[in-house]
PLY file of the C-alpha trace (Angstrom):
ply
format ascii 1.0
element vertex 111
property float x
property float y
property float z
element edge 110
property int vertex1
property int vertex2
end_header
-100.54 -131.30 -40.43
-100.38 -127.86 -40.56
-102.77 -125.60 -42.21
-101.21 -123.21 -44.88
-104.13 -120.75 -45.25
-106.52 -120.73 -42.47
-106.60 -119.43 -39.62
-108.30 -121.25 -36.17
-112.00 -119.55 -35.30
-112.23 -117.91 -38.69
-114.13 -118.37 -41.97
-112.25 -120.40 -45.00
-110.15 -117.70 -47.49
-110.92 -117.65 -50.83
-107.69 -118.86 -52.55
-106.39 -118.37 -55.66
-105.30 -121.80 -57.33
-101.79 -120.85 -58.39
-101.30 -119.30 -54.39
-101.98 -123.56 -53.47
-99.79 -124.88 -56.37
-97.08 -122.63 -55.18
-97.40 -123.00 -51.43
-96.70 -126.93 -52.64
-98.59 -128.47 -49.70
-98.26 -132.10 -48.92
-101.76 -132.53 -48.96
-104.70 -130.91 -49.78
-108.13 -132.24 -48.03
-111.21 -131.20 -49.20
-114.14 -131.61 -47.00
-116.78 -128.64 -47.71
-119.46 -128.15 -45.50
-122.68 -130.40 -45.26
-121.36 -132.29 -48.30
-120.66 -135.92 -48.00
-117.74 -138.31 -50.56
-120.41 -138.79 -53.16
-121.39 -134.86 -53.69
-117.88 -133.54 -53.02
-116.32 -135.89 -55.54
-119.15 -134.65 -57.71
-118.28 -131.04 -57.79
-114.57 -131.19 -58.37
-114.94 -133.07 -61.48
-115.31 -129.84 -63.46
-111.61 -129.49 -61.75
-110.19 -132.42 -63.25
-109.31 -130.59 -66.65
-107.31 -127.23 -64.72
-103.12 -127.41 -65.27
-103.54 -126.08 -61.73
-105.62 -128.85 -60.40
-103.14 -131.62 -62.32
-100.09 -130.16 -60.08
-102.22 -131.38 -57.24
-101.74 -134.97 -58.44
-101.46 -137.04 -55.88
-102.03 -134.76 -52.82
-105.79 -134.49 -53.05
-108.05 -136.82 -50.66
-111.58 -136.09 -50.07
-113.45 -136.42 -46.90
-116.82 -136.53 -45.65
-116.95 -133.24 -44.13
-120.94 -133.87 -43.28
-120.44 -136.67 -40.90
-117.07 -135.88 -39.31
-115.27 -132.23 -39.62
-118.02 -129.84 -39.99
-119.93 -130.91 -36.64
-118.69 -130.87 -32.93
-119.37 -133.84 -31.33
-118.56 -137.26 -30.32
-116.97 -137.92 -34.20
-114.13 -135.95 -33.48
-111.79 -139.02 -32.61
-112.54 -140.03 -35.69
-111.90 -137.10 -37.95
-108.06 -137.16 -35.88
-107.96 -140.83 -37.32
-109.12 -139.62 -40.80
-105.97 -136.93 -40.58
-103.33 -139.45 -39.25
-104.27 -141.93 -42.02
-103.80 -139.52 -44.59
-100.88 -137.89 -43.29
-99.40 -140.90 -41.90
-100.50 -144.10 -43.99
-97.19 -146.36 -43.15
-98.56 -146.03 -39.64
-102.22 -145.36 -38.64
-104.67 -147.28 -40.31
-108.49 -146.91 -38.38
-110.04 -148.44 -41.17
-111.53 -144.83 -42.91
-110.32 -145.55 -45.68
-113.08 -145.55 -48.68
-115.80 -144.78 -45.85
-114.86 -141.30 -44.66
-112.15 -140.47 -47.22
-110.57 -141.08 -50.46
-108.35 -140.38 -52.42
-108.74 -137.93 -55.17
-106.88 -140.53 -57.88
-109.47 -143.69 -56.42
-112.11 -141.45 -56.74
-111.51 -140.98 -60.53
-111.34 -144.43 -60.93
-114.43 -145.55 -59.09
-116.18 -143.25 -61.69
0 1
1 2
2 3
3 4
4 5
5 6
6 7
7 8
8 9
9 10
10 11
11 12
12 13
13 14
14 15
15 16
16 17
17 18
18 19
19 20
20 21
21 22
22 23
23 24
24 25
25 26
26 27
27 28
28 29
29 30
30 31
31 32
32 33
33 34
34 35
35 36
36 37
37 38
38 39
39 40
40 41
41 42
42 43
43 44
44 45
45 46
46 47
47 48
48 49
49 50
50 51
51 52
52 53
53 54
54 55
55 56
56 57
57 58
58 59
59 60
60 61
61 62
62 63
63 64
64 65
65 66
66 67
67 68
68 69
69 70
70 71
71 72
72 73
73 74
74 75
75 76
76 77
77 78
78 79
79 80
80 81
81 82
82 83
83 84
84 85
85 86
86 87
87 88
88 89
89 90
90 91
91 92
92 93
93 94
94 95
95 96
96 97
97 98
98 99
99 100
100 101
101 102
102 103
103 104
104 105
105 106
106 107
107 108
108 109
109 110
């Protein structure tokens, strides 16, 4: 994957929504800081109803960014395996799947 706004060792942008839609990423993971599935999935609902957000549809998985990307340490493997499932689902498969991310569609639906 390769990260369309960021840059490595600095703080997140703020980003305007139609600057995402138009950069038409593959994917877009969300995995804020010290938030886990539950509270992530939570706070994007008042997305849900943004045109912008809808052009997102089916790019959007959400991650537990309090147990694996927001920490160094020893779950580092397993944030790689998170990435490689959801970038490459016909061939990794680490079992993360509904654990330490979802995707944005199967998280409407669990509602």
């Amino acid at each position: 994957g390769e990260n369309l706004f960021g840059s490595a060792g600095a703080h997140s942008p703020w980003l305007d929504p139609e600057a995402l839609v138009a950069a038409d990423p593959e994917i877009v993971l969300v995995v804020p800081c010290g938030f886990g599935i539950t509270r992530t999935r939570k706070e994007l609902e008042s997305l849900a109803g943004k045109q912008w957000w809808r052009a997102l549809d089916g790019k959007v998985f959400v991650a537990d960014g309090n147990r694996y990307f927001n920490r160094p340490g020893p779950r580092l493997v397993e944030s790689l395996e998170i990435l490689a499932e959801i970038l490459h689902p016909e061939t990794c498969d680490f079992g993360h799947r509904d654990d330490g991310y979802i995707a944005w569609e199967r998280a409407q639906e669990a509602q």
